[in-house]
DRENDONU-761695 format. One record per residue (C-alpha): x, y, z. Coordinates in nm, 3 decimals, padded with zeros to 5 digits, m for minus. Example, Ala and Ser with C-alpha at 12.3 -4.5 7.8 and 13.67 -1.06 7.14 Angstrom:
% residues 2
+---------+---------+---------+
:      xx :      yy :      zz :
+---------+---------+---------+
:  01.230 : m00.450 :  00.780 :
:  01.367 : m00.106 :  00.714 :
+---------+---------+---------+
***
This chain:
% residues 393
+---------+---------+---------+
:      xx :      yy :      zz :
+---------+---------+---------+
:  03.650 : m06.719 :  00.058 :
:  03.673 : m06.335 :  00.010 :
:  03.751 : m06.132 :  00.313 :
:  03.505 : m05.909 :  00.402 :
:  03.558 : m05.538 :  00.388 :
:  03.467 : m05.306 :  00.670 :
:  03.086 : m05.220 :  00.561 :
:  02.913 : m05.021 :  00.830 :
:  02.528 : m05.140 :  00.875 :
:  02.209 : m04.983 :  01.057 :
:  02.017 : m05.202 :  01.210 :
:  02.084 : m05.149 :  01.592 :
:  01.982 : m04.840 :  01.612 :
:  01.730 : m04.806 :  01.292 :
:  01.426 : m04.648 :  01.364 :
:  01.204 : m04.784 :  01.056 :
:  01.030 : m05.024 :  01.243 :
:  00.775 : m05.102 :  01.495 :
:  00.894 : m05.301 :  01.775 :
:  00.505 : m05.404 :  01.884 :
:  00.434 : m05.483 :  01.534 :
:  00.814 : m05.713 :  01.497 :
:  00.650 : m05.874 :  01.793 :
:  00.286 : m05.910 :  01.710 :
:  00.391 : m06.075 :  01.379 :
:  00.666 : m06.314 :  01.581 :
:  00.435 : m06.446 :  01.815 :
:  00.177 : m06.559 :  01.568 :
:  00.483 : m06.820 :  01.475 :
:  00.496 : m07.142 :  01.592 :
:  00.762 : m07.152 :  01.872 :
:  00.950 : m07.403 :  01.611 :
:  00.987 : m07.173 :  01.402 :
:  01.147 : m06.915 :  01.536 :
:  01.416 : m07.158 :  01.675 :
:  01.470 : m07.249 :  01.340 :
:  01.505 : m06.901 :  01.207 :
:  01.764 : m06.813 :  01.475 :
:  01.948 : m07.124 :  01.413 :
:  01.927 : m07.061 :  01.004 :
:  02.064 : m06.703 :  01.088 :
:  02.377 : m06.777 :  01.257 :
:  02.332 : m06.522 :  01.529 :
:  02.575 : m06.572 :  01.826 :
:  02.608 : m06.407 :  02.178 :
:  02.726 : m06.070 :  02.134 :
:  02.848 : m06.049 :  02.463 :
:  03.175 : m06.218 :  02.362 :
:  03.161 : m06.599 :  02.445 :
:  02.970 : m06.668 :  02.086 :
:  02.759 : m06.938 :  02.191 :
:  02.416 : m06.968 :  01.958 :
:  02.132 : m06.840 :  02.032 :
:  01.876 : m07.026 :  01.863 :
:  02.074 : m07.330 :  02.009 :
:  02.062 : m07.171 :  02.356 :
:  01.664 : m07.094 :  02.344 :
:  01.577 : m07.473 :  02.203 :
:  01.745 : m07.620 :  02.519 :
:  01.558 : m07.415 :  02.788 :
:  01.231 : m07.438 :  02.548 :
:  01.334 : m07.787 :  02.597 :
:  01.324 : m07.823 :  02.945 :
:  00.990 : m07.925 :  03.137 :
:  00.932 : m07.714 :  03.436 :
:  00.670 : m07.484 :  03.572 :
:  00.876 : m07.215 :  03.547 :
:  01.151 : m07.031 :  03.385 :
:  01.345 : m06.705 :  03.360 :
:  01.476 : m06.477 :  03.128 :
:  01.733 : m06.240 :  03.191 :
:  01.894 : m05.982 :  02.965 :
:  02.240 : m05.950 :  03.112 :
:  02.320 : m05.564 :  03.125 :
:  02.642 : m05.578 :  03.361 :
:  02.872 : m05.427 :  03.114 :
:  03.226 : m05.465 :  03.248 :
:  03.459 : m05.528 :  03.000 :
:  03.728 : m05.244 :  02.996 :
:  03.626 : m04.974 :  02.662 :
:  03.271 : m05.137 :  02.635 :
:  03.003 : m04.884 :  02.612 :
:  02.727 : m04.988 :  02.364 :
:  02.513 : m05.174 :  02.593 :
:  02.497 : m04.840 :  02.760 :
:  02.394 : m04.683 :  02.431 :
:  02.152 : m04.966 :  02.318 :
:  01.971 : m04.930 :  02.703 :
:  01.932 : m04.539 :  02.624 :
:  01.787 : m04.530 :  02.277 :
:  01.645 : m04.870 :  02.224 :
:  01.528 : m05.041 :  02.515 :
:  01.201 : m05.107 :  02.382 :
:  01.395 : m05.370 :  02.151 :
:  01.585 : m05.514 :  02.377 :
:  01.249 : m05.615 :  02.546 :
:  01.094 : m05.748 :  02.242 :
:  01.363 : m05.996 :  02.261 :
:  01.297 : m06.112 :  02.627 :
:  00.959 : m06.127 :  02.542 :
:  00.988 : m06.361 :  02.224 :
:  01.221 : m06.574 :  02.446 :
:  00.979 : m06.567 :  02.669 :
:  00.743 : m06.693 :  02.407 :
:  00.914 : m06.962 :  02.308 :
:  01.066 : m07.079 :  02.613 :
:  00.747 : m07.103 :  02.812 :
:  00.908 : m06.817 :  03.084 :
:  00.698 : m06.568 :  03.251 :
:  00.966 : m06.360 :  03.443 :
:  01.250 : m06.183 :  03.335 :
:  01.523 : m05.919 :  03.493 :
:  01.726 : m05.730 :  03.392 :
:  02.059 : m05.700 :  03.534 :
:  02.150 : m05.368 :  03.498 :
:  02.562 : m05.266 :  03.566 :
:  02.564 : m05.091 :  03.928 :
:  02.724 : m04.737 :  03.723 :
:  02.439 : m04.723 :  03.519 :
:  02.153 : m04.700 :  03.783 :
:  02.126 : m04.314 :  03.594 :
:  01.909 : m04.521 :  03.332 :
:  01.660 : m04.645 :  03.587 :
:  01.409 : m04.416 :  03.506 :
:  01.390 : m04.404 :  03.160 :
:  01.384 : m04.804 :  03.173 :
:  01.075 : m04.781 :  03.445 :
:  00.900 : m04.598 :  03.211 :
:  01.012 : m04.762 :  02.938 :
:  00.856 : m05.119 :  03.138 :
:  00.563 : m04.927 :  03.151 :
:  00.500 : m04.927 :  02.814 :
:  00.612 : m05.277 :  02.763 :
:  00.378 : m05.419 :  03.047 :
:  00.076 : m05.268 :  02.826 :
:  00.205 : m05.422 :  02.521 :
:  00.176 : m05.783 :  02.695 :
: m00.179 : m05.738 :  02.856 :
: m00.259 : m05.616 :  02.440 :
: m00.069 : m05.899 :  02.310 :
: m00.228 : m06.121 :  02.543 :
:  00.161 : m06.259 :  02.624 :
:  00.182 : m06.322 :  03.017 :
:  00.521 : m06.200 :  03.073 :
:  00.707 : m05.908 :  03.317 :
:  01.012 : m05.792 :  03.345 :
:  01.165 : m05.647 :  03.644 :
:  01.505 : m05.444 :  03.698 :
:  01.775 : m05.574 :  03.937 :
:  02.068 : m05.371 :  04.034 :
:  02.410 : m05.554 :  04.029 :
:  02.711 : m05.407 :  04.296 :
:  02.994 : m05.322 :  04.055 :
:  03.143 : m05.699 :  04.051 :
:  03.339 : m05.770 :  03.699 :
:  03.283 : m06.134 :  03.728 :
:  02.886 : m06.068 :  03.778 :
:  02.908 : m06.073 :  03.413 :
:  02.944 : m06.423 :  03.357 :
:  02.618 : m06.603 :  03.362 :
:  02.620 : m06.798 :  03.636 :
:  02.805 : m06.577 :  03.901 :
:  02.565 : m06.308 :  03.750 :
:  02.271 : m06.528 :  03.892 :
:  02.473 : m06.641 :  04.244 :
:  02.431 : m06.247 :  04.312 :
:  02.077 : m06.228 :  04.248 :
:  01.981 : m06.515 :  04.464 :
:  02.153 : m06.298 :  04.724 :
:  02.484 : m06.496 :  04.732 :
:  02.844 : m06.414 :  04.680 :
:  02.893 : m06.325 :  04.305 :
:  03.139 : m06.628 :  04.224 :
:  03.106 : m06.851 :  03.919 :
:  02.916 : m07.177 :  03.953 :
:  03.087 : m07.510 :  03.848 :
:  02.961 : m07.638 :  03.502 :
:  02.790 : m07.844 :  03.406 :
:  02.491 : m07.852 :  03.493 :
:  02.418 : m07.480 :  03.301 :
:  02.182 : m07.253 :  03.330 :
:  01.931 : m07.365 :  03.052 :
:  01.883 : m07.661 :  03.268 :
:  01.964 : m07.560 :  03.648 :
:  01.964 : m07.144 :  03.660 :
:  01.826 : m06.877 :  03.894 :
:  01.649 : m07.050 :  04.202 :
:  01.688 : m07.413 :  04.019 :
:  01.497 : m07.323 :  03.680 :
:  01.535 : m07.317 :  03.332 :
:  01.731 : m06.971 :  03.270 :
:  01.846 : m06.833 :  02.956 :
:  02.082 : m06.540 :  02.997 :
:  02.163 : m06.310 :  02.697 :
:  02.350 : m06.015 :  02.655 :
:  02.169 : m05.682 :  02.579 :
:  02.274 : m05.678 :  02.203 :
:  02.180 : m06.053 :  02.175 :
:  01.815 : m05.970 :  02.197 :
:  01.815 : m05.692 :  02.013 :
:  01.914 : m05.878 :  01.687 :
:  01.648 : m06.141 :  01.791 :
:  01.423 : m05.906 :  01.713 :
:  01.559 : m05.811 :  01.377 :
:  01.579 : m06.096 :  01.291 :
:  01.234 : m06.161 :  01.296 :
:  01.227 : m05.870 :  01.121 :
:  01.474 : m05.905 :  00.824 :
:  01.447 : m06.298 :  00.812 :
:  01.717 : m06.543 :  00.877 :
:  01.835 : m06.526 :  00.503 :
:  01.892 : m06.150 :  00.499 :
:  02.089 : m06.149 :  00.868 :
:  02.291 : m06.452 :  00.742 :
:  02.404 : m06.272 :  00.397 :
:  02.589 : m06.016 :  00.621 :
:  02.926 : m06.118 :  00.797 :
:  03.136 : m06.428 :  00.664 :
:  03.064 : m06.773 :  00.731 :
:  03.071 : m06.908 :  01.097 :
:  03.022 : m06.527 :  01.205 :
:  02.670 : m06.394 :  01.038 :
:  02.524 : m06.095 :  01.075 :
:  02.657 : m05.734 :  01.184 :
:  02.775 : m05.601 :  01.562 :
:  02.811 : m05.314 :  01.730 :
:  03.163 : m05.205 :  01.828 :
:  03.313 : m04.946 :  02.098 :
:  03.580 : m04.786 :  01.958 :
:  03.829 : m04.550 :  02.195 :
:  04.211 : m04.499 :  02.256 :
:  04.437 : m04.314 :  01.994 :
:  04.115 : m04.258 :  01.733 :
:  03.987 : m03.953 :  01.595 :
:  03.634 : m04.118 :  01.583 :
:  03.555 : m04.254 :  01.914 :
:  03.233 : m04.414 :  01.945 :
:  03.001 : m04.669 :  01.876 :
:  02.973 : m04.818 :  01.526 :
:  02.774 : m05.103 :  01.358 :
:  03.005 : m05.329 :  01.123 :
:  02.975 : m05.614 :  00.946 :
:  03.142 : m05.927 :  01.130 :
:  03.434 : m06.036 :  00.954 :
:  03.637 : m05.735 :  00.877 :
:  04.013 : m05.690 :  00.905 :
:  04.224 : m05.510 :  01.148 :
:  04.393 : m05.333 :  00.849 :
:  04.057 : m05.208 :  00.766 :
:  03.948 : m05.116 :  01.086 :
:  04.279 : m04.900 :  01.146 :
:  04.216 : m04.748 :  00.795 :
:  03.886 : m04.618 :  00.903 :
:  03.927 : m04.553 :  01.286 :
:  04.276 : m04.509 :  01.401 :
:  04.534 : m04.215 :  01.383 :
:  04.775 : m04.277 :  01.145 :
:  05.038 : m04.423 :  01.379 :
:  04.823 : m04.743 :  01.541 :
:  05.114 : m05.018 :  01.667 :
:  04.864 : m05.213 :  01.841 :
:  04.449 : m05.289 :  01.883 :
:  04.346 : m05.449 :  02.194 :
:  04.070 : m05.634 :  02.102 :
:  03.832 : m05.743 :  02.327 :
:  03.956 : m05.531 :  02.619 :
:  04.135 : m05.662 :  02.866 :
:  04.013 : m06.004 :  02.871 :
:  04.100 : m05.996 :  02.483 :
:  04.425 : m06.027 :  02.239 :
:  04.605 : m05.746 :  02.176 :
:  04.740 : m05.769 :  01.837 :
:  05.045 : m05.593 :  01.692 :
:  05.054 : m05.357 :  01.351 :
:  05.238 : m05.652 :  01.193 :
:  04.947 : m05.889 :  01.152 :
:  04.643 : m05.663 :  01.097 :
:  04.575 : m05.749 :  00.775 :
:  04.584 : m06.131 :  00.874 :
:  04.361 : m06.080 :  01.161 :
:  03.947 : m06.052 :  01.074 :
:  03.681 : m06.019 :  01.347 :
:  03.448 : m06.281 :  01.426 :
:  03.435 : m06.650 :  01.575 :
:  03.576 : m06.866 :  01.315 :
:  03.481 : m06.966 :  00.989 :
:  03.638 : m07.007 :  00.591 :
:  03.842 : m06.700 :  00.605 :
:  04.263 : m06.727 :  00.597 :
:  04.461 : m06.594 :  00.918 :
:  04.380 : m06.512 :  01.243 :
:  03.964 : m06.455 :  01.350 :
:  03.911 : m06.316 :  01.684 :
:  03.607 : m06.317 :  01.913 :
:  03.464 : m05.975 :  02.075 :
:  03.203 : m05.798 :  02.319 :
:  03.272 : m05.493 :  02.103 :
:  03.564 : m05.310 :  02.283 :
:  03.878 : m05.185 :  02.014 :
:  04.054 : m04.977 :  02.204 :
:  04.371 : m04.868 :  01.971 :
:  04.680 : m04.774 :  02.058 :
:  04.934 : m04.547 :  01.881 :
:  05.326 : m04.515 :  01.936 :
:  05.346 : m04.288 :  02.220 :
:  05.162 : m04.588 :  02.443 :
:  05.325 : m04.799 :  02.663 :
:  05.273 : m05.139 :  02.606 :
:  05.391 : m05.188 :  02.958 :
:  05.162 : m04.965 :  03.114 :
:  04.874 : m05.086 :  02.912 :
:  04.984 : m05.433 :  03.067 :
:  04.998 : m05.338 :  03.392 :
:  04.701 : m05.117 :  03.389 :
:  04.512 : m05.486 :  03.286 :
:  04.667 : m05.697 :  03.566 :
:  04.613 : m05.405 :  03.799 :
:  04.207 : m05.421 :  03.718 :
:  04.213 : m05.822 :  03.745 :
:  04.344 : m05.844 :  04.058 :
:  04.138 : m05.593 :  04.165 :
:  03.847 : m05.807 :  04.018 :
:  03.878 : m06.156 :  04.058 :
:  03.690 : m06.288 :  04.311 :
:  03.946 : m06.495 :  04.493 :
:  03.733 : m06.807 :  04.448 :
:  04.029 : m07.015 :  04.311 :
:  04.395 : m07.027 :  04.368 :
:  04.519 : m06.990 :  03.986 :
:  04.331 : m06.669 :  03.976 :
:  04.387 : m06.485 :  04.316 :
:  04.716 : m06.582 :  04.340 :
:  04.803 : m06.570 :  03.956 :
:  04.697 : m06.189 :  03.879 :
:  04.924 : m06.077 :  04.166 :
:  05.222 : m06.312 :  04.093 :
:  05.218 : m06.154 :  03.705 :
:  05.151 : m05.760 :  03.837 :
:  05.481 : m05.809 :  04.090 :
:  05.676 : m06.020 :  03.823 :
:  05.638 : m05.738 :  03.526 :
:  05.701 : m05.538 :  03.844 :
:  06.037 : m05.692 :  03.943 :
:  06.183 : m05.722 :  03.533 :
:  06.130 : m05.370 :  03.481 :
:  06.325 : m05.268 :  03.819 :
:  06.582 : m05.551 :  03.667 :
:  06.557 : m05.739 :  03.974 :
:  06.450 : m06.027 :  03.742 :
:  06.632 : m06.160 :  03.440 :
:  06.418 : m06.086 :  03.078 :
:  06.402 : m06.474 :  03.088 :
:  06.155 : m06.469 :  03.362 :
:  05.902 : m06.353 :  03.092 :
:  05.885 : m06.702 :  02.953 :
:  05.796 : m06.838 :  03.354 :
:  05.551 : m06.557 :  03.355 :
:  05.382 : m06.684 :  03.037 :
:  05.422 : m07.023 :  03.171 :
:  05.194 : m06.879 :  03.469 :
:  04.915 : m06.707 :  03.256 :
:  04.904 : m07.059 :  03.086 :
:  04.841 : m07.238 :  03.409 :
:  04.619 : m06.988 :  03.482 :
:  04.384 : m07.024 :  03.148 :
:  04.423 : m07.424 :  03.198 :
:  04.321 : m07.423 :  03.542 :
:  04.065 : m07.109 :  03.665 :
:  03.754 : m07.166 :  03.764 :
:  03.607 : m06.909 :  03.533 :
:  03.628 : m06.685 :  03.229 :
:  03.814 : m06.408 :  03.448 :
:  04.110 : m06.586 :  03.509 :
:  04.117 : m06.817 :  03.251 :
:  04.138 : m06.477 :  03.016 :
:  04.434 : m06.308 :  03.175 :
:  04.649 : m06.523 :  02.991 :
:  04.485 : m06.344 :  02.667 :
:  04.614 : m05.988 :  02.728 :
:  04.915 : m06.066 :  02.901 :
:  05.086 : m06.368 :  02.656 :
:  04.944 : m06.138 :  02.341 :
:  05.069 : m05.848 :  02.491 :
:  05.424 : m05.967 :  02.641 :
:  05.501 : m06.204 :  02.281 :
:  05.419 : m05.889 :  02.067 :
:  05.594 : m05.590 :  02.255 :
:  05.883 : m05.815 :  02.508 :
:  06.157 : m05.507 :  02.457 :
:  05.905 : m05.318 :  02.629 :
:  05.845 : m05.546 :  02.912 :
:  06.209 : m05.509 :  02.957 :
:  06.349 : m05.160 :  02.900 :
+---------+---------+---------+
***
């Protein structure tokens, strides 16, 4: 299969459309069918973990209970993510016409959104914003509200289930799985949980048709996303692309020139070197040769004056900070790979202890209770393979 080159798109953000009448039309579909057009389109969580949508919604339709939730997760975390920020701003009116056709076909009739502590600014704009929204269900004859919940600042609140501990008024810590949300989610019930960007391309979905969305991207990663790009770029910002794309294109188009290195994924992600850019596309998986890597949007790039070192350390610094201390591998790990970087760059330890270290983050993706520190080993064995002489003088 051909690569695909970097092809920026408009649909995010495109204001040729009429979110009440993308809706209207939607819920005059049988429920079936719009499972079926989300499953035909490919469309995966944009908030990183890439599990489908369509696939998600037909479980919790699935479920029989008297009631069921929706929420839009807004707790945007990840180091160099700010598009759910942007997407909140301008089009929040689309991200509710996706709660509310989940709504639709999942039989809920309350949703939240969880909105990221640092951007309580937007509150506002989003109450009025409701406002509008409430009047479009009483029109649409839809019974379904949405309310706003405020989250405390906690990384890990961003995965799905510690994201719902905290809004039963619990310590934000990350349920054991199974059972999963679909099934057993906020207060017992059917929840589905999707990222803001998720529901957004619901909704254009239903407004471009499965076929159209599916034509974009490469196989196994459809469609387009929105990416936040920052570090050593003359173009900083936020940018809807194709899935699929190369690292060698990307740096073509955003970096500087001099880019040794893309972090991809912030910190939780891989950080890959200059060497294997052009092997390297973005998306899930799929018929495409090299390298395909998952994101929540953030490429932050890095030019030859960085540190790798410092970037490192700067990463274990913020999960340390941020793990919850639930489980062992992760309280314990983050601090035992901060000191040990720590202790081979004062050349207390031998440049062997790397490959203990690595051992560690290993343990640590093997054994965490959650996404947090089961992802340290990302940064740190991509970052510490890639750039060791830097780790060590």
């Amino acid at each position: 299969m051909a690569r695909r080159k970097l092809k920026r798109v408009d649909l995010i953000f495109s204001k040729d459309c009429s979110c009440r009448d993308i809706l209207a039309d939607a819920l005059k579909k049988p429920r079936e069918e719009i499972i079926r057009m989300l499953i035909e389109s490919g469309l995966k969580g944009r908030g990183g973990a890439g599990f489908p949508t369509g696939a998600k919604w037909k479980m919790a339709a699935e479920e029989e209970s008297n009631r069921k939730y929706v929420i839009c997760n807004a707790d945007e975390g990840e180091p160099g993510t700010f598009k759910d920020r942007e997407i909140l701003d301008r089009v929040s009116l689309k991200v509710l016409g996706g709660m509310a056709l989940c709504s639709y076909v999942t039989g809920a009739r309350e949703g939240f959104i969880y909105l990221r502590h640092e951007y309580r600014f937007l509150i506002p704009k989003l109450e009025k914003t409701l406002d509008v929204f409430h009047k479009w269900m009483d029109e649409l004859d839809l019974d379904f509200r949405v309310s706003l919940f405020m989250g405390s600042g906690a990384y890990v609140c961003g995965e799905e289930t510690s994201l719902i501990e905290s809004m039963e008024g619990k310590r934000g810590e990350p349920r054991n799985k199974p059972p999963y949300p679909t099934s057993d989610g906020y207060l017992g019930k059917p929840t589905v949980v999707n990222n803001v960007e998720t529901l957004v391309y619901t909704m254009m979905i239903m407004r471009i048709g499965a076929e159209e969305f599916r034509a974009m991207g490469v196989e196994g990663s459809s469609g387009s996303k929105l990416f936040s790009v920052s570090g050593d770029t003359p173009k900083a910002g936020i940018y809807e692309i194709e899935m699929g794309m190369t690292l060698e294109d990307f740096v073509k188009e955003f970096g500087d020139g001099d880019a040794k290195a893309v972090q991809v994924g912030g910190a939780s992600g891989f950080c890959v070197p200059r060497k294997r850019f052009s092997e390297t596309h973005i998306g899930y998986q799929g018929g495409l040769k090299g390298f395909s890597l998952p994101t929540g949007g953030s490429m932050m790039i890095f030019n030859s004056s960085r540190s790798m070192y410092n970037v490192l350390h700067n990463y274990l610094d913020f999960f340390e900070e941020e793990s919850c201390g639930q489980c062992t591998p992760c309280r314990v790990g983050c601090q035992q790979l901060r000191k040990g970087i720590e202790a081979i760059k004062r050349g207390e330890k031998s440049h062997k202890y790397l490959n203990d270290l690595l051992r560690l983050s290993e343990t640590m993706k093997l054994t965490a209770k959650c996404g947090l520190g089961q992802s340290v080993a990302n940064s740190f064995a991509s970052i510490v393979e890639n750039f060791r002489e830097e780790m060590i003088y």
